[in-house]
KEKE-3310 file (N, C-alpha, C; in steps of 0.2 Angstrom, whole numbers, plus 5000, padded with zeros to 4 digits):
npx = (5047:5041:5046:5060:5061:5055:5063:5072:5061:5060:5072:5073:5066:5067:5080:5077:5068:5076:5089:5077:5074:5084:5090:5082:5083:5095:5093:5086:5073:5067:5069:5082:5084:5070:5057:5055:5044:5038:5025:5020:5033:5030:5017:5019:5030:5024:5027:5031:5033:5044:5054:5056:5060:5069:5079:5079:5087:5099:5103:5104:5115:5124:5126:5117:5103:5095:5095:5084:5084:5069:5060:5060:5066:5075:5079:5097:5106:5110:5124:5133:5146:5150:5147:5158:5170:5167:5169:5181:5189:5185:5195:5206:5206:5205:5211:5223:5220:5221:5234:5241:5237:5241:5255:5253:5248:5241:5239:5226:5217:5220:5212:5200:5194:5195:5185:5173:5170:5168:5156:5149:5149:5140:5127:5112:5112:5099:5082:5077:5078:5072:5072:5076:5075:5079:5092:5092:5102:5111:5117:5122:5132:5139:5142:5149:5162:5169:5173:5179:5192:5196:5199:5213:5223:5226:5222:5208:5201:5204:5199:5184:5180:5182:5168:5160:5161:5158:5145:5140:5141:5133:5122:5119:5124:5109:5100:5102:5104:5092:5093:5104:5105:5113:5120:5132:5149:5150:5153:5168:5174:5177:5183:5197:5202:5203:5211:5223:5227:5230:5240:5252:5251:5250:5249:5243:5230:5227:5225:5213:5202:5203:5198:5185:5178:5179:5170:5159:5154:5151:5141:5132:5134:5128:5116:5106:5108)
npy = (4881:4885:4895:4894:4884:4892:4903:4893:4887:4897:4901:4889:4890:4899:4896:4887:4891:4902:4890:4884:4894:4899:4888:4890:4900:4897:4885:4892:4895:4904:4918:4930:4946:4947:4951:4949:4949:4950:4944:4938:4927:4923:4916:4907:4898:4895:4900:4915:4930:4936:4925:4926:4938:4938:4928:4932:4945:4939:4934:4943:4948:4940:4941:4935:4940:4956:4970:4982:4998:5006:4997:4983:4966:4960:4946:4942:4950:4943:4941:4943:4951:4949:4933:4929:4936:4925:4914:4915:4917:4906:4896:4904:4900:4888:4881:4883:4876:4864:4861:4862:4851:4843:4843:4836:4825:4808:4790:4788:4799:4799:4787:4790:4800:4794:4784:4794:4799:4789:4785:4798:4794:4784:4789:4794:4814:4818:4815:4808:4802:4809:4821:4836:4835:4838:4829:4825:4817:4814:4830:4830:4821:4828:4839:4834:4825:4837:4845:4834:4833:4846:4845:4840:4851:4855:4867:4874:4886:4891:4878:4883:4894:4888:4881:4892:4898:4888:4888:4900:4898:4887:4894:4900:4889:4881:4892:4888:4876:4867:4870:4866:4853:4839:4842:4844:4832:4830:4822:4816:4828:4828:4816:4818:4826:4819:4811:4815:4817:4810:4803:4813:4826:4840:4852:4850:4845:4857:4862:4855:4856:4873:4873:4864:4874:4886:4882:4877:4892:4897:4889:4893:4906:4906:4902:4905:4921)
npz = (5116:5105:5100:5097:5087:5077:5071:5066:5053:5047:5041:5034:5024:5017:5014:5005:4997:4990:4983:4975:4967:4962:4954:4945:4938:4934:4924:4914:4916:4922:4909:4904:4907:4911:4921:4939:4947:4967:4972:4961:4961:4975:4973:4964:4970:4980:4994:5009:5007:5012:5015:4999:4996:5002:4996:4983:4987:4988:4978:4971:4976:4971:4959:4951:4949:4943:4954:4952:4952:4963:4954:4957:4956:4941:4933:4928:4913:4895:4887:4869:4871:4886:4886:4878:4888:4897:4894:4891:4903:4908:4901:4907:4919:4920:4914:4921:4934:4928:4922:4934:4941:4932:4936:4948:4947:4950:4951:4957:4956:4941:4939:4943:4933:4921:4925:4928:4916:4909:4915:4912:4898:4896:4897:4892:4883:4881:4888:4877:4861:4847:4852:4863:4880:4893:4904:4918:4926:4915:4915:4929:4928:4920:4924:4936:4929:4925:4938:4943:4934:4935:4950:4955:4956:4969:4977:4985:4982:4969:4962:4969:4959:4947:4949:4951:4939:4930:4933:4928:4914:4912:4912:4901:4891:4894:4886:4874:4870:4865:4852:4846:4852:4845:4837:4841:4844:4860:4869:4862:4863:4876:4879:4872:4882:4891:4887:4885:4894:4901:4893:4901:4895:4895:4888:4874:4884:4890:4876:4872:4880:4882:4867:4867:4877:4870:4857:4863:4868:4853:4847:4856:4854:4838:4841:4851:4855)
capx = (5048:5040:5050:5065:5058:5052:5069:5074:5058:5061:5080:5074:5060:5073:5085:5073:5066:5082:5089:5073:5075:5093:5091:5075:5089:5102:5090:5082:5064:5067:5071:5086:5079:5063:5055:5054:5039:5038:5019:5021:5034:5028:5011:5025:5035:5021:5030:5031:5035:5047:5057:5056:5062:5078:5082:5082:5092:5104:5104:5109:5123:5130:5125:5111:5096:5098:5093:5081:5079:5063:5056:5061:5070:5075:5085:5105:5104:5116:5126:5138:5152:5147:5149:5164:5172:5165:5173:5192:5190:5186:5200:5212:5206:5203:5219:5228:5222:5222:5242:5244:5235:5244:5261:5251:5245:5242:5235:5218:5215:5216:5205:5192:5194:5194:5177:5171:5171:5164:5150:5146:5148:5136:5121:5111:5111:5094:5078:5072:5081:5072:5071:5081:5072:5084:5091:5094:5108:5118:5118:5125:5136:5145:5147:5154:5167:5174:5176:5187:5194:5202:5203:5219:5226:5229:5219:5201:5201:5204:5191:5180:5181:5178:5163:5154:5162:5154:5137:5137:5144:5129:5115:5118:5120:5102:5098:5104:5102:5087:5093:5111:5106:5114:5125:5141:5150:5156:5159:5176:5178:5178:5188:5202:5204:5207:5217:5228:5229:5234:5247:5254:5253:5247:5248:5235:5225:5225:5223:5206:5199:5201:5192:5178:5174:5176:5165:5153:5154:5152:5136:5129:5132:5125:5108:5101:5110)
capy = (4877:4886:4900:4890:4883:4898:4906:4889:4888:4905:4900:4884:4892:4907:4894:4883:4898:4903:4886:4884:4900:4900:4882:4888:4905:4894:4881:4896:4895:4913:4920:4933:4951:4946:4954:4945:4951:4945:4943:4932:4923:4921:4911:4903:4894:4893:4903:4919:4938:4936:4922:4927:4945:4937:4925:4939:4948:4935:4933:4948:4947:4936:4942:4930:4943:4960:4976:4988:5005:5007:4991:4977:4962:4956:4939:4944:4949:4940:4945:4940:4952:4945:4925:4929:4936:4920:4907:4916:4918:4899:4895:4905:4899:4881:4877:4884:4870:4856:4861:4859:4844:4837:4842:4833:4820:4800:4786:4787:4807:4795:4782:4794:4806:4787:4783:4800:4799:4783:4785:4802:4788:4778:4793:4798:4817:4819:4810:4806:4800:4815:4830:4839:4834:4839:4823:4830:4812:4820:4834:4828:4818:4832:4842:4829:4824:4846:4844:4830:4837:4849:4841:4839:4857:4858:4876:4877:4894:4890:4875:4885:4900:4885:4879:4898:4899:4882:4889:4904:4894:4883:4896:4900:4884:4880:4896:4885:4868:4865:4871:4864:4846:4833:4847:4842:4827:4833:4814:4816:4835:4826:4812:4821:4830:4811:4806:4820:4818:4799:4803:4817:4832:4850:4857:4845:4844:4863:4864:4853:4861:4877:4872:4865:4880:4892:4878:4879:4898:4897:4887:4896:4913:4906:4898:4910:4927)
capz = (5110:5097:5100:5095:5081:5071:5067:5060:5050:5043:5038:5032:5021:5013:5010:5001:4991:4987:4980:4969:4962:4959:4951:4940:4934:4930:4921:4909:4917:4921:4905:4906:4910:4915:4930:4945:4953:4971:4971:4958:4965:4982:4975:4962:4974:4987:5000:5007:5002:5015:5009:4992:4996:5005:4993:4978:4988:4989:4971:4967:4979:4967:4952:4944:4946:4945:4959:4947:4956:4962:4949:4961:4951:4937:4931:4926:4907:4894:4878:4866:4876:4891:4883:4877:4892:4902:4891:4890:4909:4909:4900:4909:4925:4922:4910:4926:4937:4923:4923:4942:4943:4928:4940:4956:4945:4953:4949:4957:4951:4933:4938:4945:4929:4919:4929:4928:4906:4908:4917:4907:4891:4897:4901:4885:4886:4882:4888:4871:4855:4843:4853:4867:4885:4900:4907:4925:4927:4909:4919:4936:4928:4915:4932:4937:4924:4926:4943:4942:4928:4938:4957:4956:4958:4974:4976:4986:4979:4961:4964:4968:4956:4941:4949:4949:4932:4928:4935:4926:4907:4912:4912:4892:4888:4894:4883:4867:4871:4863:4847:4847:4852:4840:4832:4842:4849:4865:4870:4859:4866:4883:4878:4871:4887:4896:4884:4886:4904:4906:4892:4903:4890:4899:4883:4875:4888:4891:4872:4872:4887:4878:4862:4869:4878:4864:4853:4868:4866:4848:4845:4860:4849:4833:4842:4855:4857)
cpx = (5047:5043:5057:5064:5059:5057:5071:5069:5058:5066:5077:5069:5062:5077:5084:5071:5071:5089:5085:5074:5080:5092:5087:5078:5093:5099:5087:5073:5063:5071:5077:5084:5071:5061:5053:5051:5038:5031:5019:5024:5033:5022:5017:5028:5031:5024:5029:5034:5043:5052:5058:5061:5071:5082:5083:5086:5099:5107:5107:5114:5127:5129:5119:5103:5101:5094:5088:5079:5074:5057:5058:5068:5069:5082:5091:5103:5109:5117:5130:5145:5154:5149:5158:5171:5173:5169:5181:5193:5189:5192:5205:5213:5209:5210:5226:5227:5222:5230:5244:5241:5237:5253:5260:5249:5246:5237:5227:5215:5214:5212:5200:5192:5193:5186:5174:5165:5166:5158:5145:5144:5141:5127:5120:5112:5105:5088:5074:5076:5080:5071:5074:5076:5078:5084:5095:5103:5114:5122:5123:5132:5143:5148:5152:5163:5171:5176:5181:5192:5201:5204:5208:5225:5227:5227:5211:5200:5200:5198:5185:5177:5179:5172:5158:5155:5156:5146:5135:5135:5136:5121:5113:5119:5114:5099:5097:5102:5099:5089:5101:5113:5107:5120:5133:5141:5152:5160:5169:5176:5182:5186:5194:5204:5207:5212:5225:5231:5233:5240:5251:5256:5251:5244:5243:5230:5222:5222:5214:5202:5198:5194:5186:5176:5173:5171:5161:5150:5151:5143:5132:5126:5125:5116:5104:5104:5109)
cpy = (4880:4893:4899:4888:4888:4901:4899:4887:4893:4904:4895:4887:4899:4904:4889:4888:4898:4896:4886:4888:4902:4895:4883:4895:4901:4892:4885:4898:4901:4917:4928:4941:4951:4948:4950:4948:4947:4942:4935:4927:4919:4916:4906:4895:4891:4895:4910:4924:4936:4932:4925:4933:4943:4933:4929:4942:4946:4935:4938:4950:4946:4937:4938:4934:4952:4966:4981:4992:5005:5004:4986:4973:4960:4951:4945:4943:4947:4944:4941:4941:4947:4935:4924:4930:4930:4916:4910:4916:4911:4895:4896:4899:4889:4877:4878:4878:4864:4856:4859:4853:4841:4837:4838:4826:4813:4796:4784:4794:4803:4792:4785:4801:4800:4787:4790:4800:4792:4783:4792:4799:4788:4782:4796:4807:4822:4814:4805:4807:4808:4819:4829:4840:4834:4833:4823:4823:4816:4825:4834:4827:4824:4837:4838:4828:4835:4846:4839:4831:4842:4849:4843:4846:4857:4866:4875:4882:4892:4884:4880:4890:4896:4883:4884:4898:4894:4884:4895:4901:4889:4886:4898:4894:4881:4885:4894:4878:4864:4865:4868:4857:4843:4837:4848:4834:4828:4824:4815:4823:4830:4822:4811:4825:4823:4809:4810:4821:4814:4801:4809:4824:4836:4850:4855:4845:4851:4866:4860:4855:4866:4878:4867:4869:4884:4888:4879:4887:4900:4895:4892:4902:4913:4902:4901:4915:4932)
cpz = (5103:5096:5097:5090:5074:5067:5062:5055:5044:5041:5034:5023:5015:5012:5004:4995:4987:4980:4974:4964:4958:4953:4943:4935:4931:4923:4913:4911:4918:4915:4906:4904:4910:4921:4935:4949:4960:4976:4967:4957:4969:4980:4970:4964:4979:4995:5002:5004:5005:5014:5004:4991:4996:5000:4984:4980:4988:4983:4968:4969:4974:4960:4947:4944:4946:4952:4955:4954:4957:4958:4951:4958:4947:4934:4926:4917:4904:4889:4876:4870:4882:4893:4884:4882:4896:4900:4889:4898:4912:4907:4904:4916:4926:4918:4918:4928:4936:4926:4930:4944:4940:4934:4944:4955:4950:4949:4950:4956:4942:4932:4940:4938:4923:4921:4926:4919:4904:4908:4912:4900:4891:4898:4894:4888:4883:4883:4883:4866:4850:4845:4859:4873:4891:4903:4914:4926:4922:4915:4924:4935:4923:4922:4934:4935:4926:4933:4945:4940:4932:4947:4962:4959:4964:4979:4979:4983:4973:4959:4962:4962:4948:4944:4948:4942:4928:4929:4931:4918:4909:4910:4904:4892:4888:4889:4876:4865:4867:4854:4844:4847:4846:4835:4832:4845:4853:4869:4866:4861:4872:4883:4876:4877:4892:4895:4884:4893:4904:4900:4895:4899:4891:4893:4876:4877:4888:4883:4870:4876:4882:4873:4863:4873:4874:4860:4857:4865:4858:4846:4850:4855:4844:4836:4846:4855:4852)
residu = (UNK:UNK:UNK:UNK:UNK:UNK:UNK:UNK:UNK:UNK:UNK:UNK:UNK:UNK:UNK:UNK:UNK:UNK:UNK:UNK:UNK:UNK:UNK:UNK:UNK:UNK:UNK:UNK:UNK:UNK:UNK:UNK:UNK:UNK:UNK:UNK:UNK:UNK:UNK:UNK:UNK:UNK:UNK:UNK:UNK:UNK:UNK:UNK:UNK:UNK:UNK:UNK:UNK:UNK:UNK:UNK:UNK:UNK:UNK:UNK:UNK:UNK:UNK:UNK:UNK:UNK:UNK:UNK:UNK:UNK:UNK:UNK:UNK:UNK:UNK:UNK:UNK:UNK:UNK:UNK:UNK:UNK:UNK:UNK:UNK:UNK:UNK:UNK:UNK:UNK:UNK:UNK:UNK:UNK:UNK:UNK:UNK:UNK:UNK:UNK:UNK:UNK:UNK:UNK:UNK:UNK:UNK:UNK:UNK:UNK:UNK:UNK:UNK:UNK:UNK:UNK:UNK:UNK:UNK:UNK:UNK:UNK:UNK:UNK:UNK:UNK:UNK:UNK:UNK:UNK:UNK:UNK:UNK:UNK:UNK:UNK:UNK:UNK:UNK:UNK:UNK:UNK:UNK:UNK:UNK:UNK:UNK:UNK:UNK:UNK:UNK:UNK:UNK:UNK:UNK:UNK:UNK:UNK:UNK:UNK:UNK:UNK:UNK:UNK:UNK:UNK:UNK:UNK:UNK:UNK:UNK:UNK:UNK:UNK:UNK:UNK:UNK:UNK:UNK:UNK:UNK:UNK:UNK:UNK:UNK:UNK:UNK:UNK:UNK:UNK:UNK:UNK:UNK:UNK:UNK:UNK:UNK:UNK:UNK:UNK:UNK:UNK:UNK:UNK:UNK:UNK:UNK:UNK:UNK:UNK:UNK:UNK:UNK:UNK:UNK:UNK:UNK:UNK:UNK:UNK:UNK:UNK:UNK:UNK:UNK)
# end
């Protein structure tokens, strides 16, 4: 029994690492080339080397730490260049599957992209009126609303490819955040993107999409980079 146990112990224990870690990368709490010692890790998270080792490896698979020869790890560094590629590369990608979802369009892809805008309305997106407190719901919900957003494509593939996008575009913004809160309305970014939908206009739709990502991109620049 306990022989059977233990390998799913050790998955469960490396996939849990890995999660937090990722989550506490995206979020800024590992500031971007910071050394990720795996001592100071392991007491960190409360887990071991061992975990810790697997789930850094993981990460660098994918890009959000990096491999230093012979100095372990460190968190994926950012730039301007860098920004700027991400946010033409969401463009390209994400105006593509707006367009095919406005060809595949239906009525209940409106009303869950309708709902979706709503509910993001309805969520302050910070926990406190005078200062910039991560409100993990905001959050959910602005995922939310881009996944819908583009849904409708027709494309697991292309799907997917906005949501890594999505998670990278997410790790500068946490970088900015702080200094940015109150300085746009994204509510009408958003809401120009709906209104473009339900009136059947791609080229609208793809046009507000766009600029609010390069605006993303933009305050980003001028407040951390």
């Amino acid at each position: 029994m306990n022989t059977v146990s233990a390998p799913e112990t050790s998955a469960s224990l490396t996939a849990s690492t890995y999660e937090r870690l990722r989550a506490d990368v995206l979020n800024g709490h590992w500031t971007p080339g910071s050394k990720l010692g795996i001592e100071a890790l392991r007491a960190h998270y409360g887990t071991g080397a061992t975990p810790v080792r697997e789930a850094l490896n993981r990460l660098a698979a994918e890009g959000w730490v990096q491999h230093l020869e012979q100095r372990g790890f460190a968190v994926a560094a950012v730039s301007e260049d860098a920004l700027r590629e991400l946010a033409k590369t969401r463009v390209w990608v994400e105006t593509l599957a707006l367009t095919q979802g406005l060809l595949a369009r239906t009525p209940e892809w409106e009303e869950r992209l309708v709902l979706a805008l709503h509910r993001l309305s309805k969520t302050p997106r910070s926990l406190y009126a005078d200062r910039y407190v991560e409100n993990p719901t905001w959050e959910k919900l602005h995922r939310e609303f881009h996944q819908v957003l583009v849904s409708q494509c027709g494309s697991r593939w292309l799907i997917g490819f906005c949501e890594q996008l999505y998670d990278q575009a997410h790790r500068y913004r946490q970088l900015a955040v702080k200094k940015s809160y109150k300085r746009r309305h994204e509510l009408d970014e958003h809401k120009a993107m709906v209104d473009a939908v339900l009136a059947g206009n791609p080229q609208a739709a793809c046009q507000a999409l766009a600029g609010h990502y390069e605006k993303t991109a933009d305050i980003i620049l001028n407040s951390a980079l």
